[in-house]
Structures are given as structure tokens and as C-alpha cells.
GUMARKE-123296 format. One record per residue (C-alpha): residue number from 1; residue in one letter; z, x, y. Coordinates in pm, 1 decimal, m for minus. Layout:
REM residues N
- pos/code/up/east/north
- NUM/A/Z/X/Y;
...
//
This chain:
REM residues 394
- pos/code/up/east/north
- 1/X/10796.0/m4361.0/35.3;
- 2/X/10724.3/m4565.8/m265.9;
- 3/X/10926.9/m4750.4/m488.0;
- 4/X/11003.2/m4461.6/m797.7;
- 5/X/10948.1/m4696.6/m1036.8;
- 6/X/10704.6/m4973.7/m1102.8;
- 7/X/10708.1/m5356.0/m1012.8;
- 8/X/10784.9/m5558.4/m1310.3;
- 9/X/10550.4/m5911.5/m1214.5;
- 10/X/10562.6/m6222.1/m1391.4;
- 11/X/10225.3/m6444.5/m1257.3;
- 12/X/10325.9/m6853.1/m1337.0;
- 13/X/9961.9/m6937.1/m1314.5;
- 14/X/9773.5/m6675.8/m1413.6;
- 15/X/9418.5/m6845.9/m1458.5;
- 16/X/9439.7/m7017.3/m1147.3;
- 17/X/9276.6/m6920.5/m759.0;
- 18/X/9612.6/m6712.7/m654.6;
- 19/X/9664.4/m6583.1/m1012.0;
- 20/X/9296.4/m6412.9/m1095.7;
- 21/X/9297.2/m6276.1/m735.0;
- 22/X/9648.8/m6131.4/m814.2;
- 23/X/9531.1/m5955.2/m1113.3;
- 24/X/9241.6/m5833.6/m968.1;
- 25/X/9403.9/m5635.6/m668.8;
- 26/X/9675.2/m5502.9/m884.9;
- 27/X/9414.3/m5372.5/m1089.2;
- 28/X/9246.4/m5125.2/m832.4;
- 29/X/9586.0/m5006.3/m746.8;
- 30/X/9733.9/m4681.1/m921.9;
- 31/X/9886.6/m4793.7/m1278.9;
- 32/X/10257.9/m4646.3/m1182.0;
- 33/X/10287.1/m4921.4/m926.7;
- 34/X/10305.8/m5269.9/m1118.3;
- 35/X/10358.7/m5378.7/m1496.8;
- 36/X/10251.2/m5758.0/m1538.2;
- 37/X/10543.7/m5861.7/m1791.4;
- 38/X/10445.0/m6228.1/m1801.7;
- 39/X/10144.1/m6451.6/m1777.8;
- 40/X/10155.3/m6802.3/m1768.4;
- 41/X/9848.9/m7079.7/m1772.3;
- 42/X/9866.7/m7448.1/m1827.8;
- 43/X/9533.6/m7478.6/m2052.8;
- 44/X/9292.0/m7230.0/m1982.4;
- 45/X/9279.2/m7041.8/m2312.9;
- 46/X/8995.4/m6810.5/m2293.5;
- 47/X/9105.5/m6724.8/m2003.5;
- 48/X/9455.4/m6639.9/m2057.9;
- 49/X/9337.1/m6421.8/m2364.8;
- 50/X/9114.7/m6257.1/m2182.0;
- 51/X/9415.7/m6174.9/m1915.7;
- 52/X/9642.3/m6062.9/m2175.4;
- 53/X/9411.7/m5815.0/m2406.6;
- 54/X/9351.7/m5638.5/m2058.3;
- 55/X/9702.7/m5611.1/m1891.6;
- 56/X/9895.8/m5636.0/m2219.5;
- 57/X/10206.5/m5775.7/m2101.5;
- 58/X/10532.1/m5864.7/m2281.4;
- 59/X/10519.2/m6220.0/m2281.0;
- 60/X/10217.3/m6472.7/m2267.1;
- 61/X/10302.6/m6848.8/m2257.9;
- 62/X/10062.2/m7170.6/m2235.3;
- 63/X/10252.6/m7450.1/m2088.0;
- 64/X/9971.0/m7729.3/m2230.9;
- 65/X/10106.4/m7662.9/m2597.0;
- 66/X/9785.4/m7794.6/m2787.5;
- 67/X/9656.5/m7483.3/m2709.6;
- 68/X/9940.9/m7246.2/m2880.8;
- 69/X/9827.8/m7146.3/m3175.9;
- 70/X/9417.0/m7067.2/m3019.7;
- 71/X/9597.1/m6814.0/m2786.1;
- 72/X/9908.7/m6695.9/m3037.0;
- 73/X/9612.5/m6611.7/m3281.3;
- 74/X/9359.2/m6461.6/m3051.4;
- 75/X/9653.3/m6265.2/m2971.7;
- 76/X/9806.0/m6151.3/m3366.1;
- 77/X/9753.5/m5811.8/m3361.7;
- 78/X/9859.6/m5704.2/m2972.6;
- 79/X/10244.1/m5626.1/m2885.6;
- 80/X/10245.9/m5982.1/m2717.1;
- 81/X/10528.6/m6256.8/m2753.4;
- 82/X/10319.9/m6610.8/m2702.6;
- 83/X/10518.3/m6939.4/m2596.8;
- 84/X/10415.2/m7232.6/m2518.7;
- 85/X/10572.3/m7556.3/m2291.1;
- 86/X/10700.5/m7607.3/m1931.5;
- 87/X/11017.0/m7510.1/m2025.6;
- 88/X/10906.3/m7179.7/m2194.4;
- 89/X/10722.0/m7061.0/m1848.3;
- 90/X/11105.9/m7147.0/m1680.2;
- 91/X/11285.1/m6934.3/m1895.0;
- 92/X/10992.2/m6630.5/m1859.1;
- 93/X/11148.0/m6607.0/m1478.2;
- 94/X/11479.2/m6528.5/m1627.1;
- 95/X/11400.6/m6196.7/m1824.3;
- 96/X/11574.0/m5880.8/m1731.7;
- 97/X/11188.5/m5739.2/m1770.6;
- 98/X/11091.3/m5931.8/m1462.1;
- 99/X/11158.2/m5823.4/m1079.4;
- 100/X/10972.0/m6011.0/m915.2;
- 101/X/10784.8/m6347.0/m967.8;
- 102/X/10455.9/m6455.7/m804.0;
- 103/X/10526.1/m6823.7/m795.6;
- 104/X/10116.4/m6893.8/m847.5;
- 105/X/10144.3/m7244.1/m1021.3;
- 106/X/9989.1/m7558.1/m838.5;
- 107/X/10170.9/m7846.6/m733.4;
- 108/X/10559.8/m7956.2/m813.9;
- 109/X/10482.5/m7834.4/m1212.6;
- 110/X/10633.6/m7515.0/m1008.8;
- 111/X/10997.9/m7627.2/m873.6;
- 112/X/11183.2/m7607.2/m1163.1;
- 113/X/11018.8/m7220.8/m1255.0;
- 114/X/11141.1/m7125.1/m852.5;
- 115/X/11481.5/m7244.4/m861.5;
- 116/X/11519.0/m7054.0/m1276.5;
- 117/X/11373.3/m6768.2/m1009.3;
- 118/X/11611.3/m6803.7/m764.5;
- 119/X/11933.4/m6857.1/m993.2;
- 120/X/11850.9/m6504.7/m1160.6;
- 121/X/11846.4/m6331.9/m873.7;
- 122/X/11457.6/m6279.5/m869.9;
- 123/X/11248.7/m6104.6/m567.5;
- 124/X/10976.0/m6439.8/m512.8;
- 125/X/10628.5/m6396.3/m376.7;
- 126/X/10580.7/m6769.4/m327.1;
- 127/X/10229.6/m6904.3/m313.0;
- 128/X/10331.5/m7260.5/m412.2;
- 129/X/10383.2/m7432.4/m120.9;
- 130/X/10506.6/m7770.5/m273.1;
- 131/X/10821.1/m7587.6/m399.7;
- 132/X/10935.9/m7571.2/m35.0;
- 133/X/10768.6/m7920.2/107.3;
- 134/X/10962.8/m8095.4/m246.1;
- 135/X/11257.4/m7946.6/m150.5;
- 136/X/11308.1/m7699.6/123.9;
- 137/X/11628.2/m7795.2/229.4;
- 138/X/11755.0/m7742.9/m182.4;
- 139/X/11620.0/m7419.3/m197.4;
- 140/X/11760.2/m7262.0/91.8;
- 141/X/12089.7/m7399.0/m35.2;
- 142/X/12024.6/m7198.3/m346.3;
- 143/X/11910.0/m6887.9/m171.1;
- 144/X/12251.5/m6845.5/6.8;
- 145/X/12403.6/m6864.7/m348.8;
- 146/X/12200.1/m6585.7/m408.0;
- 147/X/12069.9/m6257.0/m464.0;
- 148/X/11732.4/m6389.5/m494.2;
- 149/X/11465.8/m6326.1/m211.4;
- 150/X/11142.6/m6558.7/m109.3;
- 151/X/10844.3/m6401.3/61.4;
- 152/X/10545.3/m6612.2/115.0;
- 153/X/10199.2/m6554.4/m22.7;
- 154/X/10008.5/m6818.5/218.7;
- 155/X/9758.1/m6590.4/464.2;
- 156/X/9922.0/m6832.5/745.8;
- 157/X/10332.4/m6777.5/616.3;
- 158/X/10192.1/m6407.8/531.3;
- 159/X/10133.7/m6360.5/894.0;
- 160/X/10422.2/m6523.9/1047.9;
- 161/X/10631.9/m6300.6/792.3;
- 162/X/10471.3/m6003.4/927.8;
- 163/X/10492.7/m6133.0/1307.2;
- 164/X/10840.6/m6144.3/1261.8;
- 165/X/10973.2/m5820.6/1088.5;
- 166/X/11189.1/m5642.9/1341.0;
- 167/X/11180.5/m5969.3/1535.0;
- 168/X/11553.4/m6183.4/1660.3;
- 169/X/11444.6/m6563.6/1481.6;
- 170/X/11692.3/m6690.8/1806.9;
- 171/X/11359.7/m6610.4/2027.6;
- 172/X/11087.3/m6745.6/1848.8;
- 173/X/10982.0/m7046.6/2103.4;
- 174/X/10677.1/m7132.2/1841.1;
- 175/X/10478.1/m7108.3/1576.7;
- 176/X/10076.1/m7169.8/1575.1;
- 177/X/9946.2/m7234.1/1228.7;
- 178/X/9592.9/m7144.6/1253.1;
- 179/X/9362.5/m7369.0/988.1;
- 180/X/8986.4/m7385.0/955.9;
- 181/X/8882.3/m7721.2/1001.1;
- 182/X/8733.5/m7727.0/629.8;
- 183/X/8402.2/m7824.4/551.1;
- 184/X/8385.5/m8145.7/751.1;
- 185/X/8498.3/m8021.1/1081.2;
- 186/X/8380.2/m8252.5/1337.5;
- 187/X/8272.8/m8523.7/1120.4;
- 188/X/8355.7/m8886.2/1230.5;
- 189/X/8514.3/m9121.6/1007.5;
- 190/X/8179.3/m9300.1/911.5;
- 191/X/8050.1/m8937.9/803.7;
- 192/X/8357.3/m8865.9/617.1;
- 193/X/8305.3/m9200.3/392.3;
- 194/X/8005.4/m9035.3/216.3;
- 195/X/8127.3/m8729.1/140.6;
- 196/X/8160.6/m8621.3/m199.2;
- 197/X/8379.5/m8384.3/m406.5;
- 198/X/8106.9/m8112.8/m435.9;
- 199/X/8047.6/m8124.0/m32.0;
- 200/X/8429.5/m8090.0/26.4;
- 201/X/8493.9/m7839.2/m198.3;
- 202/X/8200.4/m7584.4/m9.0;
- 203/X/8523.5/m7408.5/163.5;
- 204/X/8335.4/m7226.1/463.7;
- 205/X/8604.9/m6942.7/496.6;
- 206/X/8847.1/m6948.0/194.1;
- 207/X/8818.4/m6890.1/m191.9;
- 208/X/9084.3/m7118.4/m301.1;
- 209/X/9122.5/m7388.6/m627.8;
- 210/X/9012.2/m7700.9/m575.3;
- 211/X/9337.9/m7888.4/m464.7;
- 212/X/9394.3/m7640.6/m218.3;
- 213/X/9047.1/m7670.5/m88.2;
- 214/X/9042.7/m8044.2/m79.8;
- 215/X/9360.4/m8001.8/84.9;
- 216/X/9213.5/m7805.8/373.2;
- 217/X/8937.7/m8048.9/416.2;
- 218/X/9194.7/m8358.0/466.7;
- 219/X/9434.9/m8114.8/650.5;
- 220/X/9676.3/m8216.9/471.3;
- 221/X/9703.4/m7856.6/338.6;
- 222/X/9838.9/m7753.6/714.7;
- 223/X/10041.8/m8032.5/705.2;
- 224/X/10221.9/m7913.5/389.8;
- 225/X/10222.2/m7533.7/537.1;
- 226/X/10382.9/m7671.8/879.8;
- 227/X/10663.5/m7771.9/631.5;
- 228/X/10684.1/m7464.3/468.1;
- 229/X/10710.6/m7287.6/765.5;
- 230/X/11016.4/m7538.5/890.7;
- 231/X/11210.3/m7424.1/586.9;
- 232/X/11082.0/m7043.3/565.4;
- 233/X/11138.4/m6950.3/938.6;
- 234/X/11403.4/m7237.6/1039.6;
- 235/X/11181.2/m7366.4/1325.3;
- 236/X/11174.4/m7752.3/1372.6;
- 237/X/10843.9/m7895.4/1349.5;
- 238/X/10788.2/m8018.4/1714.1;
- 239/X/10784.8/m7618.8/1765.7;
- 240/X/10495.0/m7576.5/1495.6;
- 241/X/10162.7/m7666.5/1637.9;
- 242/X/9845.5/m7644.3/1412.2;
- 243/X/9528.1/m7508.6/1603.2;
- 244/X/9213.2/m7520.3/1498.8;
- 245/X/9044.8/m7179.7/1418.3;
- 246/X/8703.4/m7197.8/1213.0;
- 247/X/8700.1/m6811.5/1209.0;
- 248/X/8965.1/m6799.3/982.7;
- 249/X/9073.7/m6441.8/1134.8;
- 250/X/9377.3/m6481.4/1325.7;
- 251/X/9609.5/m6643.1/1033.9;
- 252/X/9908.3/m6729.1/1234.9;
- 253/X/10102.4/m6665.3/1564.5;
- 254/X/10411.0/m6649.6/1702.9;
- 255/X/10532.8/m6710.9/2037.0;
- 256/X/10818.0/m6559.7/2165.0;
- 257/X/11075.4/m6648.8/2448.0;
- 258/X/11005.0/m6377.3/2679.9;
- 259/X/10605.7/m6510.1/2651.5;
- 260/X/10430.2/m6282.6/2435.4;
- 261/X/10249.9/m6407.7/2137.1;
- 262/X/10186.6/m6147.5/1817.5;
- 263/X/9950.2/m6275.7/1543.4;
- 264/X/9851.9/m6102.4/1236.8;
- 265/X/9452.6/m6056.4/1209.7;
- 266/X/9272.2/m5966.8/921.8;
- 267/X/8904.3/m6072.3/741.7;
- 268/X/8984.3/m6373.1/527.2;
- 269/X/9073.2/m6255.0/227.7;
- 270/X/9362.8/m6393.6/m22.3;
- 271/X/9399.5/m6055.4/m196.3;
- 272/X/9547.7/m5924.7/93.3;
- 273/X/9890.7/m6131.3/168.9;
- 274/X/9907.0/m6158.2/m227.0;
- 275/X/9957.8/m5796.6/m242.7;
- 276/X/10197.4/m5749.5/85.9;
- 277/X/10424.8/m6003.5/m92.8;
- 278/X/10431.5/m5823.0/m410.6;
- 279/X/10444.6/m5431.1/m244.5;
- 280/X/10654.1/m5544.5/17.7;
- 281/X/10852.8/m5368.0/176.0;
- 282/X/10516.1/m5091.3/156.6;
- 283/X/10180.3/m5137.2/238.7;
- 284/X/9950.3/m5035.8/m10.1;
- 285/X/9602.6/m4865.9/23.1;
- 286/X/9277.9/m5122.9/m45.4;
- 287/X/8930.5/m5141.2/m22.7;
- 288/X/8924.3/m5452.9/118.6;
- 289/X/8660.3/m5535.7/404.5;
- 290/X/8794.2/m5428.2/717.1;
- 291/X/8834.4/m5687.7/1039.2;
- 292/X/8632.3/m5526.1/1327.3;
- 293/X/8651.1/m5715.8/1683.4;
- 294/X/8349.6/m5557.0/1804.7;
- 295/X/8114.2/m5716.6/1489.7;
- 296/X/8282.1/m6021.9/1451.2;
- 297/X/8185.9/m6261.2/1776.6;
- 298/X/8391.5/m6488.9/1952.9;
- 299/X/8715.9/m6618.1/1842.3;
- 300/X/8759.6/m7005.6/1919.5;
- 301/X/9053.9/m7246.3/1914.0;
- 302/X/9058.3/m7604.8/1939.4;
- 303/X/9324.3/m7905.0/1866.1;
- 304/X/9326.4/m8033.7/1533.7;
- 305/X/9147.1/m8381.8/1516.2;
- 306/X/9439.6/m8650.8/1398.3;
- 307/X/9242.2/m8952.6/1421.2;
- 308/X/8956.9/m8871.5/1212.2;
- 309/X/9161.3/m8660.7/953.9;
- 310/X/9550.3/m8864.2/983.2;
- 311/X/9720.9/m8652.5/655.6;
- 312/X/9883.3/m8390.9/920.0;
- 313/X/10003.2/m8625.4/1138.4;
- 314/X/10148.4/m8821.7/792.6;
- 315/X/10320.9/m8503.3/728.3;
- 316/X/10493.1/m8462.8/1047.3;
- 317/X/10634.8/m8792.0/998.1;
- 318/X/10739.3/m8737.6/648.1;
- 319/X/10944.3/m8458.6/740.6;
- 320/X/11098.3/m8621.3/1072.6;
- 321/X/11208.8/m8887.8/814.7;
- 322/X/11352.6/m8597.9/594.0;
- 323/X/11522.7/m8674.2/236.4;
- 324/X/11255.1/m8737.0/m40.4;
- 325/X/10994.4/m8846.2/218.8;
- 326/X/10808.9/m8505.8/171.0;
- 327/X/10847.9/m8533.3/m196.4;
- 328/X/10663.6/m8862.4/m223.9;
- 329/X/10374.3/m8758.1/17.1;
- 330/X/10334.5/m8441.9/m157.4;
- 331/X/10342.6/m8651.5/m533.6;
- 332/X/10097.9/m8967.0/m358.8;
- 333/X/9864.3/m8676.0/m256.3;
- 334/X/9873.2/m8458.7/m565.2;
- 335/X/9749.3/m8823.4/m723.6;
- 336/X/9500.9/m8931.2/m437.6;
- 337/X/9309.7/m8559.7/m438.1;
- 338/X/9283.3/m8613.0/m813.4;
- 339/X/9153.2/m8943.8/m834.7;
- 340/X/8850.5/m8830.2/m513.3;
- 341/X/8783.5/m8516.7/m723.9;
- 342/X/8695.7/m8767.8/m1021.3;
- 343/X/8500.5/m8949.0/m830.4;
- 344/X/8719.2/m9250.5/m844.0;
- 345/X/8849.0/m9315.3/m468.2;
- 346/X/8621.6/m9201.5/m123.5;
- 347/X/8739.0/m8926.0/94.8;
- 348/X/8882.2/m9150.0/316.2;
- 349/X/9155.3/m9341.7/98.0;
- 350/X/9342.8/m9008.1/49.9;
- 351/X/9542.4/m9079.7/332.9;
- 352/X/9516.3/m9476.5/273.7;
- 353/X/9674.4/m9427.7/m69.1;
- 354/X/9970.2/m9158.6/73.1;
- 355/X/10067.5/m9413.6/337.7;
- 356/X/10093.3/m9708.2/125.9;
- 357/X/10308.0/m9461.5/m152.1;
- 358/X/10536.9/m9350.4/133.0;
- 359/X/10593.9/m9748.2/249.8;
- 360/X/10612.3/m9914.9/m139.5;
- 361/X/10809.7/m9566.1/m243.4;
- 362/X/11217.8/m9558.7/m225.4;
- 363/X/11389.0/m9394.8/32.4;
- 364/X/11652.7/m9136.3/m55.2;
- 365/X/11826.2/m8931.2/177.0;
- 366/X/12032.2/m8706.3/m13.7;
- 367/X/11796.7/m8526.3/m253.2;
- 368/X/11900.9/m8305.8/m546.1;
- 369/X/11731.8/m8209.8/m826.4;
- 370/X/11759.6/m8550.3/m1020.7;
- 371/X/11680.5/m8759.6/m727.7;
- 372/X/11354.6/m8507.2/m666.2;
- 373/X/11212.5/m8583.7/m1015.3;
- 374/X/11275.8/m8955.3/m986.1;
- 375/X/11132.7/m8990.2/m664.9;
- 376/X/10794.9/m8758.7/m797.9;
- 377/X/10741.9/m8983.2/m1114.1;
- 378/X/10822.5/m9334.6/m847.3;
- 379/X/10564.5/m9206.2/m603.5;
- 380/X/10289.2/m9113.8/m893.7;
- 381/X/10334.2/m9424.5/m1046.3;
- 382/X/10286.2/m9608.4/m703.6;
- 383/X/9998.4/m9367.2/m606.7;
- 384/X/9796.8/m9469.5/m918.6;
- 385/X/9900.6/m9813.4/m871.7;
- 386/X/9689.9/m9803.2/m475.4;
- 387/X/9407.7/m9633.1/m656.8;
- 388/X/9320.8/m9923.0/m870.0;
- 389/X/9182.9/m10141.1/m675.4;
- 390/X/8925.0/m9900.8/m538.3;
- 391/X/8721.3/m9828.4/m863.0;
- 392/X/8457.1/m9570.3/m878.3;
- 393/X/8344.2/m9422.9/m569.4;
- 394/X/8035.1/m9196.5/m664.9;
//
């Protein structure tokens, strides 16, 4: 049975990869079923207009506030309350209007809008994964304070989430996070020092924004999921073991302690776990391409090469060494995958420059809030710093 009223959503990032696709599967379902209350977007105007003249929801705020007054005028003669500034998309979280939040934003711009979330009480379909690699350990502190509920949007989380339902977390013996490989899978080291943005950003499976898809070319993006999953599940992370899967059709696994595996399989496609998270507990009807065994070929599986691509193994260690460890990789690489997309550092020196953050950066074992924000601005200061010397790359 379905829920007899509708879903009140609130999208932080709205213009962005997980946003759009958001919007566009709640628009093919029935109109009764979700009312987007709140869209947020850190610059992209046109967009953002364009967003709100179609879905017409309550509040509209642009967190880059140069470009209030293009949107609060495009906007004059709709129902629609415009805002702009961080602080503004924070507060959004905390309307009665909203049920449930699809935590869309990229990188640690979306901590502070998860933990407003999960202090009012707010169901959370989290797609940004550096909330929980910042500060995992904070945020499941706050969830037992609360009312609030987290249910991941990452395909991989998605399908350990689903893997699980009905499932005793005491048995789980392991988790395989499935990944790609990216677009350089099998390259050597002396291959991967030519590569340029444009070749690393040709995902071969996903459609994803371009941090995420560098990310998944470095692997640092599984290395920042196998965190995730440490917090989300409560499984340490010498029981998470990336495989490599180019298929991109089995999106996770679990392994249990009587032996049996279950794994959720599905064509890869983001508007599917983005709409589980925000129907759940239903399953909603879609037109979405179906997975058929018999059409599809072989499925393969291989170890993840560590030598040749080092960020996962960097993000095991970061989060062996606990504290803000985690925080300054994720801050170092937010900086690093910047300064390659601008041509300004090779593939190669994302790692270099993470490393050299995490061994220049302060150590802090303790983290809060305070302490996480200090430790971001240290490590981005110190990640610039490495990135210097380097000069342009193209």
C-alpha cells in the first residue's frame, strides 16, 4: 500500500548529476506521490529557474549569492520564496514542509545541511558520501539522538541496503563493493601520466558529475564508499573488499556467515537507487531498462589494481588511523581533482598531493564539528600549497 499522502522532498543540489536525475524520475511518477518543497544550487542559474518554473516548489535558494537577484527576478511572479547563502540551504532542511531530504550536494559544502537534517528529525536519502567519510563516527552519534533516518543513494550502499532488509547485521561476514575500473582500467603508470581531464571523464558505465567521475577513475571514489559503508552498515574495513566489476551490473554484495552471498543486480542506472531511497519503504513502478542475464554476456571480477591507482589503498589507511585523517584526505582530494580538471597537476599527482596533505596536515583524534572545519580549511590550504610546484600540466 502506498503512503496516503505525498513525499514532501527538499533536493540540496538540484542542478547537479544526482539532482537533475532526481527530478527527472520523480517526474514520470504519478503527481500524488512527491511535492519538491525545496531546490537548492550553488551557481547554476538558468538552471535552477528552469527547475523551479516546472516543479514550482515553496522555496528556491542559490547558495553562490551573486546570483540572487538573476534567479529572485526570473522568479517575481511564481508563488516561490528565493534565498540565497550556505546558511540559507541549512535552514531549508529544517521546514515543517520538508519530510525527507535528498542530501544531493557535492563534497563537505554538504555536512553542515545533513546534521540541520538530522537534528530535525528528517527522513535522509544521502547521496553525499563525504558527509559520512568527514565524519561518520559524528553522525551516527547524532542519529541515536534522533528521530532522523539515513538511507543511502550510492547504486553500491543502495544495494547493500537492499541486501540487508530482513537481514541480522551480527551475520554479515563481508561486504564486496563492486567498482568499474573507470576509464583507465588496466593502464600502467606511464599511460596514466598522459591522460587528460577529457579522457578521464569518458565514464564507460556511469553518468555521474565530474568529481565523482574523476573519482572513479583514481578509485578513490571506492575508497570513500568503503568508508561509507564502515559507518552505514557498522562493518570494519578489513571486512570490505573492493572488486573489480567493469559491467557495472552487480552493485554490491554481501556475504553472510552461514556462506551465502545476495547482491542486488540491476542495468546501471542512477535513477534507480535515487528513487528506492526516496519511495522507500515501496517500490515504485518505472520504465527503466530492464537487466536481462540472457542478453547481457559474461559477468567478470577481478582485484582492484593498488599499485597503479594507490588512492584506495590511501583510504584504508586514513580510516585505520581514524580521527580527522578521513577529513583531510577527503579535503586534499576535493583540491587535487580540481586542480587535474584545470589542467594544472597530471593524473598521477592526485594521490602525490593527498599523501603529502595527510603527512604536513595535523592530527586530531577527537573530532567534533569545530575540529572538522579546522582540519578541512588546514588540509586545503596544504593541498594547494603541494600543487604549486607542479604548474600547468596540459
Amino acid at each position: 500500500m502506498k503512503d496516503p499522502t505525498p513525499k514532501r522532498i527538499a533536493i540540496l543540489g538540484s542542478t547537479g548529476s544526482i539532482g537533475t536525475q532526481a527530478l527527472n524520475i520523480i517526474s514520470q511518477q504519478p503527481k500524488e506521490l512527491f511535492e519538491i518543497e525545496v531546490l537548492t544550487a550553488h551557481h547554476n542559474t538558468a538552471l535552477l529557474i528552469e527547475q523551479a518554473r516546472r516543479f514550482l516548489p515553496n522555496t528556491v535558494i542559490i547558495t553562490e549569492e551573486e546570483g540572487y537577484k538573476e534567479v529572485k527576478e526570473a522568479l517575481a511572479d511564481l508563488p516561490v520564496k528565493v534565498f540565497a547563502g550556505a546558511g540559507s540551504a541549512a535552514d531549508a532542511v529544517c521546514l515543517d514542509s520538508v519530510d525527507t531530504v535528498l542530501a544531493a550536494m557535492v563534497g563537505f559544502s554538504g555536512l553542515n545541511p545533513v546534521m540541520k537534517a538530522i537534528e530535525a528529525g528528517k527522513t535522509i536519502a544521502l547521496a553525499n558520501k563525504e558527509t559520512l567519510v568527514v565524519a561518520g563516527e559524528l553522525i551516527n552519534r547524532m542519529l541515536q539522538k534522533s528521530r532522523a533516518s539515513l538511507i543511502p543513494v550510492d547504486s553500491e550502499h543502495s544495494a547493500i541496503f537492499q541486501s540487508l532488509l530482513g537481514e541480522d547485521f551480527d551475520t554479515i561476514e563481508k561486504i564486496f563493493l563492486t567498482a568499474s575500473g573507470g576509464p583507465f582500467l588496466g593502464m600502467n603508470k606511464d599511460q596514466l601520466e598522459k591522460v587528460k581531464p577529457a579522457d578521464a571523464l569518458k565514464h564507460p558505465t556511469w553518468n555521474m558529475g565530474s568529481k565523482v567521475t574523476i573519482d572513479s577513475a583514481t578509485l578513490m571514489n571506492k575508497g570513500l564508499e568503503m568508508i561509507e559503508a564502515r559507518w552505514l552498515f557498522g562493518v570494519a574495513p578489513e571486512n570490505i573488499q573492493v572488486v573489480i566489476h567493469p559491467q557495472s551490473i552487480i552493485h554490491s554484495m554481501v556475504s553472510f556467515a552461514d556462506g551465502s552471498v545476495k547482491a542486488q543486480m540491476s542495468i546501471p542506472d542512477m535513477r534507480m537507487p535515487i528513487l528506492y531511497a526516496l519511495s522507500f519503504p515501496h517500490r515504485l513502478k518505472t520504465e527503466l531498462k530492464r537487466y536481462n542475464p540472457a542478453e547481457t554476456g559474461n559477468l567478470t571480477f577481478a582485484h582492484p589494481d593498488t599499485q597503479n591507482f594507490p588512492c584506495l589503498d590511501i583510504a584504508y589507511e586514513a580510516i585505520r588511523k581514524g580521527g580527522n585523517y578521513p577529513c583531510i584526505m577527503n579535503a586534499a582530494n576535493e583540491v587535487a581533482v580540481d586542480a587535474f580538471l584545470q589542467g594544472k597537476i597530471r593524473f598521477t599527482q592526485i594521490p602525490e598531493i593527498i599523501s603529502g596533505t595527510l603527512e604536513k596536515s595535523t592530527f586530531i583524534k577527537d573530532i567534533n564539528p569545530a575540529s572538522l572545519h579546522a582540519s578541512d580549511t588546514e588540509a586545503r590550504t596544504m593541498a594547494k600549497k603541494l600543487t604549486k610546484p607542479y604548474g600547468n600540466s596540459r
